[in-house]
N, CA, C and O of each residue as an XYZ file, in Angstrom:
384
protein
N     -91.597     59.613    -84.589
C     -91.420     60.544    -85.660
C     -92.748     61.259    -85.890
O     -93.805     60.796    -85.462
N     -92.672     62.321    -86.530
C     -93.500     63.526    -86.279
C     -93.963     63.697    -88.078
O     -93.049     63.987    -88.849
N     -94.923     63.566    -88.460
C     -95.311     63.879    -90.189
C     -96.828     64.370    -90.370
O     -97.816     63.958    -89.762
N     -96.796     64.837    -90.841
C     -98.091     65.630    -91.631
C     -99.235     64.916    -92.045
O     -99.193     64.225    -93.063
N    -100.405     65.030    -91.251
C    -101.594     63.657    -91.497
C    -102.066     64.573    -92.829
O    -101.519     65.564    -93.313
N    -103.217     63.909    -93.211
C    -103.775     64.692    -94.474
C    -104.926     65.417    -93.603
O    -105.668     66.024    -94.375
N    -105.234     65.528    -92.567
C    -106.007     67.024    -92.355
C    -105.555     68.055    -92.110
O    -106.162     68.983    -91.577
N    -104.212     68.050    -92.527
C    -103.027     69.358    -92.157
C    -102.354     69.338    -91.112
O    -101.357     70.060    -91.095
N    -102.683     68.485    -89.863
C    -102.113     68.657    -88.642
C    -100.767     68.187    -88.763
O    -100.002     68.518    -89.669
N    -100.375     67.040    -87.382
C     -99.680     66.131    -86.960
C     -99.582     64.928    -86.324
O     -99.578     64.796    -85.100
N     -99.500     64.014    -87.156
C     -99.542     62.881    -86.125
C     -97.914     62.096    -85.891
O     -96.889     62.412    -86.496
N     -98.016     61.287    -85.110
C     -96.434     60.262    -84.752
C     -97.104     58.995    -84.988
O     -98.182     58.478    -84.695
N     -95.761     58.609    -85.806
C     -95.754     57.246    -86.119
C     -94.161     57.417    -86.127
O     -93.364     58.355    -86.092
N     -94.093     55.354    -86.220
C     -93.010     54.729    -85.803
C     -93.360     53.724    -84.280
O     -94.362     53.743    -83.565
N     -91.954     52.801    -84.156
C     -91.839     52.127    -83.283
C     -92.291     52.288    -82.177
O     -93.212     51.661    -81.655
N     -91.143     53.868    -81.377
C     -92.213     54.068    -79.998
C     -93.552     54.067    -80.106
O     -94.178     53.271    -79.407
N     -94.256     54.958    -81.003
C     -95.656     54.933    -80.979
C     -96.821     53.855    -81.115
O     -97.993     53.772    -80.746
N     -95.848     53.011    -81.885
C     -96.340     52.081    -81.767
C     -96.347     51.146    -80.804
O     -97.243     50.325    -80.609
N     -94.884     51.327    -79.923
C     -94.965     50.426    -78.513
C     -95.928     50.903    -77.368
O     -96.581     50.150    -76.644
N     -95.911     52.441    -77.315
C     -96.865     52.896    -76.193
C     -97.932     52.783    -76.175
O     -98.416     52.806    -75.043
N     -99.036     52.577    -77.497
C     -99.955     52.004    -77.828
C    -100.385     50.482    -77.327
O    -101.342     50.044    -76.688
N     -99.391     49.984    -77.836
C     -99.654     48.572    -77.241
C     -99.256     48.270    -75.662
O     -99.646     47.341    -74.955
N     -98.562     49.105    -75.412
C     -98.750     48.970    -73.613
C    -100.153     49.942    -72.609
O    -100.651     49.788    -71.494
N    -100.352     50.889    -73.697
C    -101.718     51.619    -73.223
C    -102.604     50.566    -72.978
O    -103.023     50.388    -71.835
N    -103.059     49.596    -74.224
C    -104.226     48.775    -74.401
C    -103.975     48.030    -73.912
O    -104.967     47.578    -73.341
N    -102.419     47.036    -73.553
C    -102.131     45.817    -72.296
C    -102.662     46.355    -70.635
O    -103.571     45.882    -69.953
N    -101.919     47.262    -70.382
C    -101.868     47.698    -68.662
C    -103.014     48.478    -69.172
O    -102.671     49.414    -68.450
N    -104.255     49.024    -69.870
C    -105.507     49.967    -69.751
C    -105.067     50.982    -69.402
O    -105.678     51.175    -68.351
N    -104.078     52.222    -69.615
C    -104.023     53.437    -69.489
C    -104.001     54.040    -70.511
O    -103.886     53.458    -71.590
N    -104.175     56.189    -70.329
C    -104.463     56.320    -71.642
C    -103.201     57.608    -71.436
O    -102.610     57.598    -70.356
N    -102.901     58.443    -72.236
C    -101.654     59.524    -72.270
C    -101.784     60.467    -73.275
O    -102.488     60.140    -74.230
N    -101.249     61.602    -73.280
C    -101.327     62.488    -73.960
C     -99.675     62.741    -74.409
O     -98.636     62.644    -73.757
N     -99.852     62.981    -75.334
C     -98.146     63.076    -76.302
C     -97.837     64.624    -76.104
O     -98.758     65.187    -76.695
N     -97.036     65.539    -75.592
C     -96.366     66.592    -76.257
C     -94.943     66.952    -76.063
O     -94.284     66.355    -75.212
N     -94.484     67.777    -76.708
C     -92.850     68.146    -77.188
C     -92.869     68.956    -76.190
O     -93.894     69.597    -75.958
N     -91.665     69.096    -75.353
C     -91.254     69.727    -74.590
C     -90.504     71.129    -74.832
O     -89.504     71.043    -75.545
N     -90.892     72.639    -74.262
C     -91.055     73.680    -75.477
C     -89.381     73.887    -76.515
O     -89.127     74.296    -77.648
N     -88.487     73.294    -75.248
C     -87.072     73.905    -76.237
C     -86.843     72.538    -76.962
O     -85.719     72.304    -77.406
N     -87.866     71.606    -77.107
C     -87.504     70.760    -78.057
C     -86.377     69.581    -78.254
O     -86.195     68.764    -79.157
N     -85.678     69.856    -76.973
C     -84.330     69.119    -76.392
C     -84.472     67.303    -75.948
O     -85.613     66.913    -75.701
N     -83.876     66.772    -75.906
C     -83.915     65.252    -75.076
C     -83.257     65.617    -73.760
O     -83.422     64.805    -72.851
N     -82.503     66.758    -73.491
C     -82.421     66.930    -71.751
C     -81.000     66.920    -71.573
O     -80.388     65.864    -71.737
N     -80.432     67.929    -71.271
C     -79.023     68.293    -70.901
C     -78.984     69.184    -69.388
O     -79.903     69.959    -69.124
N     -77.913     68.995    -68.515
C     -78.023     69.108    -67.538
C     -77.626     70.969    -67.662
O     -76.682     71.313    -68.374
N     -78.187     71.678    -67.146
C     -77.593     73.303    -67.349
C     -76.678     73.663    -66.425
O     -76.420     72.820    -65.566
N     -76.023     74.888    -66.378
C     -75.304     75.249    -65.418
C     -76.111     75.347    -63.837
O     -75.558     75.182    -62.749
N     -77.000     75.539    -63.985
C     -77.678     75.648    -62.804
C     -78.391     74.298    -61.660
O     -79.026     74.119    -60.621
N     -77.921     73.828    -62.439
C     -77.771     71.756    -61.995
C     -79.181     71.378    -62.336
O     -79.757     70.315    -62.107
N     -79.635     72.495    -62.949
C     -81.432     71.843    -63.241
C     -81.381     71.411    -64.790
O     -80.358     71.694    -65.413
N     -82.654     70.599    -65.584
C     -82.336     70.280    -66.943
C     -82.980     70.759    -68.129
O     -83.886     71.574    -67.956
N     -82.766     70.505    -69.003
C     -83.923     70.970    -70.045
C     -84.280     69.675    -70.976
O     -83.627     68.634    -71.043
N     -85.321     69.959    -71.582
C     -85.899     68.995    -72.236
C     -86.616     67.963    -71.528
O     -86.797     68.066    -70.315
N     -87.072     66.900    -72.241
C     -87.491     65.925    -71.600
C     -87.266     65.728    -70.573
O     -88.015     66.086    -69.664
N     -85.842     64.911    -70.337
C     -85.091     64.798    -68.864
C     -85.650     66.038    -68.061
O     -85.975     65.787    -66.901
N     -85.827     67.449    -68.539
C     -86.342     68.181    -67.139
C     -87.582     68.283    -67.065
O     -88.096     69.023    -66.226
N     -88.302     67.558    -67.928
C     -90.030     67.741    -67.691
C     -89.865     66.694    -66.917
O     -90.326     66.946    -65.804
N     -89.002     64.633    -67.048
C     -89.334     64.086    -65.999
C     -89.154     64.534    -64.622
O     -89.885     64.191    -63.693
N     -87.708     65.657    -64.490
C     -87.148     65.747    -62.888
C     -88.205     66.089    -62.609
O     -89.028     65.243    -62.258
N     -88.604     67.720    -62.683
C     -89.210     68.803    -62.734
C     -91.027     67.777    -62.160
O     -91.857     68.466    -61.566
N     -91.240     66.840    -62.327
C     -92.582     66.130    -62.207
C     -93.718     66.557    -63.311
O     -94.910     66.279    -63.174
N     -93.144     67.312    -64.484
C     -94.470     67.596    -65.657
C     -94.727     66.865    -66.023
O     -95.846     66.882    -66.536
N     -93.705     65.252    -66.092
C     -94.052     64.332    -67.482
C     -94.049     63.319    -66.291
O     -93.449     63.407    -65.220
N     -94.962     62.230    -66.804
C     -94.319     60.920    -65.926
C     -93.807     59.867    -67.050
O     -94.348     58.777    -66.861
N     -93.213     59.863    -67.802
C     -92.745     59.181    -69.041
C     -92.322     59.798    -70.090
O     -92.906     60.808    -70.483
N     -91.423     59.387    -70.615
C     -90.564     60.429    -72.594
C     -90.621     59.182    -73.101
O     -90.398     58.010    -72.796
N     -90.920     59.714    -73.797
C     -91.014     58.619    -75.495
C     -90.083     59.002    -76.470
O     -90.353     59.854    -77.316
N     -88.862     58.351    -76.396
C     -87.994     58.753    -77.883
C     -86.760     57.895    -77.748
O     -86.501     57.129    -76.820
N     -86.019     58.156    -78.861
C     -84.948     56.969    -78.748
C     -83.518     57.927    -78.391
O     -82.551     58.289    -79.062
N     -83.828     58.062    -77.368
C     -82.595     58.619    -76.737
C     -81.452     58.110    -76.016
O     -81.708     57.388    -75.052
N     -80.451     58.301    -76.243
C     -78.913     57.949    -75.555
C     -79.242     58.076    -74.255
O     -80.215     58.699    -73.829
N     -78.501     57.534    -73.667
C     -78.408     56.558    -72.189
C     -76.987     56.896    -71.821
O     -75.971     56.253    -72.084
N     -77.112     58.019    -71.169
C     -75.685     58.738    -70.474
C     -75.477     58.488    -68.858
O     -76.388     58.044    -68.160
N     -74.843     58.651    -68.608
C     -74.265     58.502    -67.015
C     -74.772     59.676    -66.397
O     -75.176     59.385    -65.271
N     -74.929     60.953    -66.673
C     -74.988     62.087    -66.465
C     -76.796     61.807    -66.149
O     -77.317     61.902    -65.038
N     -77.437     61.489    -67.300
C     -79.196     61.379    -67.200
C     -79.414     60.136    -66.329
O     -80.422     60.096    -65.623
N     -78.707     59.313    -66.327
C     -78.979     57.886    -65.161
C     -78.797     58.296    -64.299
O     -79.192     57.475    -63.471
N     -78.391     59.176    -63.778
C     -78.106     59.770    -62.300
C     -79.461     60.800    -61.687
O     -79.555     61.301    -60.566
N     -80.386     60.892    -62.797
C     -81.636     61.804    -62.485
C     -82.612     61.007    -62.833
O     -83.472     60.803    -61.976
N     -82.719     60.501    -63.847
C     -83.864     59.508    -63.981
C     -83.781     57.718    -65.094
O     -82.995     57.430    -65.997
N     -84.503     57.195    -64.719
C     -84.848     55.556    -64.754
C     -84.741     55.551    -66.587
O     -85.508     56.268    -67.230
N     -83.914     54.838    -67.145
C     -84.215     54.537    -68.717
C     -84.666     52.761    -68.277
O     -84.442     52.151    -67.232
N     -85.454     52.252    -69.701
C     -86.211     51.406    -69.671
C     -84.633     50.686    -69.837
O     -83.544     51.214    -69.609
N     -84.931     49.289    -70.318
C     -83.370     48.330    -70.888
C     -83.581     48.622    -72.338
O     -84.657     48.943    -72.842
N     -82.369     48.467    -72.994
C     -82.173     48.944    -74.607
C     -83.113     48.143    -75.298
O     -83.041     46.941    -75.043
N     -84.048     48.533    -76.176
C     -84.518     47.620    -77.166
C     -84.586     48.235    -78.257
O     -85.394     47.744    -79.046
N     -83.952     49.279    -78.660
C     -83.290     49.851    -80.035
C     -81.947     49.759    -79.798
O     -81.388     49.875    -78.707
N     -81.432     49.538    -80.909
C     -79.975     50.056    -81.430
C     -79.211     50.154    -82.763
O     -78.937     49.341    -83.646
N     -78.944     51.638    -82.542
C     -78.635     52.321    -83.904
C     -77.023     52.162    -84.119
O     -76.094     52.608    -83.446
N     -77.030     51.444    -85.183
C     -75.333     50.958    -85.384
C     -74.899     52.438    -86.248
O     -75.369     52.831    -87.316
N     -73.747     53.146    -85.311
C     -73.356     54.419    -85.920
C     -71.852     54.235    -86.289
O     -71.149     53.847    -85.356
N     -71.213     54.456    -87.535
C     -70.235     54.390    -87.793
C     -69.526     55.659    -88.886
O     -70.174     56.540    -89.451
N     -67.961     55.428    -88.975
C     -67.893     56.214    -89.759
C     -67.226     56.042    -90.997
O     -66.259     55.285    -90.912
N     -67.477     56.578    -92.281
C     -66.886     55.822    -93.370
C     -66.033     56.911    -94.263
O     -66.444     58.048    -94.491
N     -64.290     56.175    -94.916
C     -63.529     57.336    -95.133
C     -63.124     56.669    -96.075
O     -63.301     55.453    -96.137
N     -62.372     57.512    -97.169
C     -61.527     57.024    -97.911
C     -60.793     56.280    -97.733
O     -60.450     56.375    -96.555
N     -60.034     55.143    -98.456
C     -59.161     54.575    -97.928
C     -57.415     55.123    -98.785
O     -56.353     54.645    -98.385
């Protein structure tokens, strides 16, 4: 998640950020964070190429996405998701 530090900028906090951190300082590597420009998690286009994340990994810009994104058949077929260690219980609630 994305919020407003007090020197005006932006910083991320939350879980991922907090997991990539702690795997930076385990395995000693270091990374740079940015949003991919249309802002997307990655849908396949008509043109069989992708956008978003998913197309910064095809594409070779990114070597890793950080976010809690759905795990489709469609994106497993282009690139590697880690094993689930979030899950968002989504339901729906109606009158009875």
């Amino acid at each position: 998640m994305k919020e407003k530090s007090e020197s005006g900028g932006y910083r991320y906090v939350g879980f991922c950020i907090d997991l990539i951190n702690a795997l930076a300082e385990q395995l000693d590597f270091t990374y740079e964070l940015y949003e991919p420009e249309d802002g997307q998690y990655g849908a396949e286009k008509d043109d069989g190429t992708w956008s978003g994340m998913v197309g910064e990994l095809v594409s070779g810009h990114a070597d890793i996405a950080l976010a809690a994104m759905t795990i489709s058949s469609k994106r497993e077929k282009v690139i590697d998701f880690t094993s689930r260690y979030m899950d968002y219980g989504t339901g729906l609630i109606m009158k009875k």
